[in-house]
N, C-alpha and C positions, 0 to 999 in steps of 0.2 A: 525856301525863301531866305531862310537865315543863314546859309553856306553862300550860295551864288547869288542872290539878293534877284532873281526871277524865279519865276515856276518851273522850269526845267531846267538843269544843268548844261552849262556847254558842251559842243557834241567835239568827241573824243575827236582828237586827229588821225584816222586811220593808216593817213599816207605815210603814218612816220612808224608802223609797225614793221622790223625788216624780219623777223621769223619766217620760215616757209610756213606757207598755207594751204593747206588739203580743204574743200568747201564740197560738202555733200547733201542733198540735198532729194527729198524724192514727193510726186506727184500729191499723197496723201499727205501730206503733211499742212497744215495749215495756220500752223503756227509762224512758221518759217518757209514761204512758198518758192518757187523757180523765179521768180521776179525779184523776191529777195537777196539770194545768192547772184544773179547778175547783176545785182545793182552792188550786192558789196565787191564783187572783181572788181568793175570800175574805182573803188577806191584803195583797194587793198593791192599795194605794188609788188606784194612776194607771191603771190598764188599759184599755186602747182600744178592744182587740179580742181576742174570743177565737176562733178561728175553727179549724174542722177542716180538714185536707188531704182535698181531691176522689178521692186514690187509695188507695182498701182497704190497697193493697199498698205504701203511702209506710213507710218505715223511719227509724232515727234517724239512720243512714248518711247515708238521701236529702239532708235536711235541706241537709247541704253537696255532695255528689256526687251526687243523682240526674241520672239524665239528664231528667226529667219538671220540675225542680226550677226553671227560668224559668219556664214556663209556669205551674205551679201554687202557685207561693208566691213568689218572686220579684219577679216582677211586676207582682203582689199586696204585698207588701213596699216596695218603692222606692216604689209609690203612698203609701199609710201614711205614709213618712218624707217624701215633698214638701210633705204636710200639717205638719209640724214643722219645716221649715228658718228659720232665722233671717237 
């Protein structure tokens, strides 16, 4: 209240992010669902790829601790990013 003078801050301008965007996203996650990720494409104008995780059972945990987590996004990912190195 004392920064933005409401209860929640204004919402970020996404359209002005020009970075590429990798958006992954999978089934079990419920944190961050498949509805989620297509509603941020719609605002985010650099996005690469939107892609689901291969396992039902990926969580938002996985993301950084799965044990499934090189194999199915990872190494997947590093690909992505050799495509943008400078």
């Amino acid at each position: 209240m004392r920064l933005y003078g409401t209860p929640l801050p204004p919402l970020y301008p996404l359209e002005n992010i020009s970075t590429p965007i990798l958006l992954f996203y999978s089934k079990g996650d419920y944190l961050a669902t498949e509805s989620d990720a297509e509603t941020l494409v719609k605002w985010l104008p650099n996005v690469r790829a939107l892609e689901k995780i291969s396992l039902d059972e990926f969580n938002h945990v996985d993301f950084l601790w799965g044990l499934d987590s090189y194999k199915v996004l990872y190494k997947k990912l590093i690909s992505y990013m050799e495509q943008y190195r400078y």
